[in-house]
C-alpha angles and dihedrals in degrees: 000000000000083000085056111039085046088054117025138082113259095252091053090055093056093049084046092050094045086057095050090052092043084060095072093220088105101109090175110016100173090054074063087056101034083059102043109030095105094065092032081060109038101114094038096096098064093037090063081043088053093050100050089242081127141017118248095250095042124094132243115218116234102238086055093054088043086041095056096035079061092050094047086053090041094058091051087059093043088056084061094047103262139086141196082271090073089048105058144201077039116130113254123215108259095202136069102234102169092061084058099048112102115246104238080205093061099041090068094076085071103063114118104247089209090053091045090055092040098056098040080050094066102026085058089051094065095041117128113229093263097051092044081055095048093049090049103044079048098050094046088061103053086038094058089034088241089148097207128173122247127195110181111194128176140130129297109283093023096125088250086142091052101045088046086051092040085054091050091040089059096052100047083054089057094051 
């Protein structure tokens, strides 16, 4: 786990630690976390920042940032059917933070339409003609509810990501 930990991003090493724990051969596995949990929670802290959970200039306590770190780690294991509960006398994660985490579905309710417009506006004046077709036959297909299926494939540095966020764009504009 220190290779790891030295090495890895902080989301591997929470894989890594769940399957360690998944192996059974953890006789104490919150000495594990107690060791580790700095690492396991480095980038916590602005990603409660990034969620409006806190101000910029506020700070986090240090048990929140530990407590959702826990539930993070705790999800992974949930996804594999097991939790800290089956790994006791593992600390378990005191707050609901999923209740806390924004819906991406439901922030989209608060784009600017003006913005929205604006923006595709200018992105679909600079379109090539494969990407403007692309965009259309696309389009057409949200506007008539034909729900097809789109695969856009093309080299590295093509503008595939700008054509995907000026589509999204576009329908965000239309509600």
């Amino acid at each position: 786990m220190k290779e790891a930990i030295a090495m890895q991003p902080r989301m591997a090493c929470c894989w890594l630690l769940a399957v360690i724990l998944l192996t059974d051969k953890v006789a104490e596995p919150y000495v594990l976390w107690d060791q580790f949990k700095a690492r396991l929670c480095d980038d916590v802290k602005h990603k409660l920042y990034h969620m409006n959970h806190y101000q910029a200039d506020q700070e986090i306590p240090e048990n929140n940032i530990y407590d959702y770190g826990l539930w993070d780690l705790n999800k992974i294991l949930v996804g594999m059917e097991r939790s800290f509960a089956d790994f006791p006398p593992m600390p378990l994660p005191q707050q609901q933070w999923a209740h806390r985490i924004p819906n991406p579905l439901f922030q989209a309710e608060q784009y600017n339409v003006d913005e929205m417009a604006t923006l595709v506006d200018e992105q679909r004046a600079i379109f090539n003609l494969d990407q403007a077709a692309a965009f259309n036959t696309i389009l057409e297909s949200v506007t008539n509810n034909q729900g097809h299926l789109f695969f856009i494939h093309a080299a590295g540095g093509c503008e595939k990501t700008f054509l995907c966020n000026t589509i999204a764009a576009e329908v965000r504009r239309r509600g």
